[in-house]
C-alpha positions in Angstrom: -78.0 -82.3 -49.4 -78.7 -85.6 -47.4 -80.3 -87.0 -51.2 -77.2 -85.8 -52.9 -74.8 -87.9 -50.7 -77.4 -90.6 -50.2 -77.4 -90.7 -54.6 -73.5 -90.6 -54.8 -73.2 -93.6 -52.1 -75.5 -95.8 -53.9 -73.3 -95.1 -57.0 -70.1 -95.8 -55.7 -71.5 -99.1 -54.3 -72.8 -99.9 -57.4 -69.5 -99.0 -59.5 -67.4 -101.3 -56.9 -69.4 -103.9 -57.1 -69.4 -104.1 -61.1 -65.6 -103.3 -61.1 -64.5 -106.1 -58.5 -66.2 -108.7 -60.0 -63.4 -111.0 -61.2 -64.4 -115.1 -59.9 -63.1 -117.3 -62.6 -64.6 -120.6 -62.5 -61.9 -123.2 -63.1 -61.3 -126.5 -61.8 -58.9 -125.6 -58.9 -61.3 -123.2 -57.2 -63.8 -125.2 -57.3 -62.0 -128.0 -55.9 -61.7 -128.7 -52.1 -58.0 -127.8 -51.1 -56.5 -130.4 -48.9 -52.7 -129.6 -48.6 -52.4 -128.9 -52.6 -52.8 -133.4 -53.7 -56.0 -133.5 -55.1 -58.9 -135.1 -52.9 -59.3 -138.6 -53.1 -63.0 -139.1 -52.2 -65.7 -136.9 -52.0 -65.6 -134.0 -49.4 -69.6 -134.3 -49.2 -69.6 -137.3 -47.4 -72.6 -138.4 -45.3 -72.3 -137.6 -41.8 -73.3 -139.9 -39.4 -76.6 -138.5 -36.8 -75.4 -140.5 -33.7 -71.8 -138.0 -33.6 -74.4 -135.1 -33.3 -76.3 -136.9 -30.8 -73.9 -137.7 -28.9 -72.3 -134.3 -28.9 -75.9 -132.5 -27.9 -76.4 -135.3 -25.0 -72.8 -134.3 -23.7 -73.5 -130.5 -24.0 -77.1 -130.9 -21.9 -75.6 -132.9 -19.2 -72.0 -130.5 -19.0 -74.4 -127.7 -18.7 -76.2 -129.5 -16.0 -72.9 -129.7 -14.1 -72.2 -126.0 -13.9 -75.9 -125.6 -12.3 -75.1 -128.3 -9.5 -71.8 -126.4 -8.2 -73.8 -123.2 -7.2 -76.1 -125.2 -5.6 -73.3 -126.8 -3.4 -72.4 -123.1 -2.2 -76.4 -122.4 -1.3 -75.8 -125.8 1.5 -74.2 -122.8 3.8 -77.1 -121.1 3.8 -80.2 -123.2 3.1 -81.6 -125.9 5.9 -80.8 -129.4 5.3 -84.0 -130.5 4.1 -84.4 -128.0 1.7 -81.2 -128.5 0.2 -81.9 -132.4 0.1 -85.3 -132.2 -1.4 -83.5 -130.0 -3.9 -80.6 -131.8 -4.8 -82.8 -135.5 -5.2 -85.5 -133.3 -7.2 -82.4 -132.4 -9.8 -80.6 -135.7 -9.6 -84.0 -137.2 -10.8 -84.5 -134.8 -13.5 -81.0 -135.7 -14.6 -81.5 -139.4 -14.2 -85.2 -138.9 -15.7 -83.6 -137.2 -19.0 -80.6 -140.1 -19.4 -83.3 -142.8 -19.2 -85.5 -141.3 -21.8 -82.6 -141.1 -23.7 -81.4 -144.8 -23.2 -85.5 -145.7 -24.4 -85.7 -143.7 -27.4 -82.5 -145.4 -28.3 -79.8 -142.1 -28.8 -77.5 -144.1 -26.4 -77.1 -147.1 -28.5 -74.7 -147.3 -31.3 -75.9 -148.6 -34.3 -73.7 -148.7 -38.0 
């Protein structure tokens, strides 16, 4: 019984994906859309490396953020020293990871 209905399924797939098949190729569908004008450059473009970058150093160091304010609550609990040592260990993690950056040359912008 299972085979029978297993059988049919495979089928029907196959019928619906013989009948729906209607993609004309013509020149409007293949074109980008941009507000119905035709484009006046190419959409494929090269993109620039440096807005990607950019956009991964800012995510890294926003993330970095949301780790420092649950630290902040832990000063209630934790002694002074230990909550110093641990705050100038991730500072200089932070300040370690922007200088690499600033060597290898991500921070500068170049055309």
């Amino acid at each position: 019984m299972s085979m029978m209905i297993f059988i049919i399924c495979n089928i029907l797939i196959t019928l619906s994906s013989i009948i729906s098949k209607k993609s004309f190729m013509d020149r409007e569908k293949s074109s980008p859309f941009e507000c119905g004008f035709d484009p006046k450059s190419s959409a494929r473009m090269p993109f620039s490396l440096h807005f990607f970058l950019i956009a991964m150093i800012f995510l890294i160091f926003d993330a970095e953020i949301t780790l420092l304010i649950p630290i902040i609550m832990t000063m209630k609990i934790s002694n002074l020293e230990n909550f110093s040592l641990i705050i100038l260990f991730f500072i200089f993690i932070l300040l370690f990871g922007l200088y690499y950056e600033w060597k290898q040359g991500a921070l500068t912008w170049t055309k």
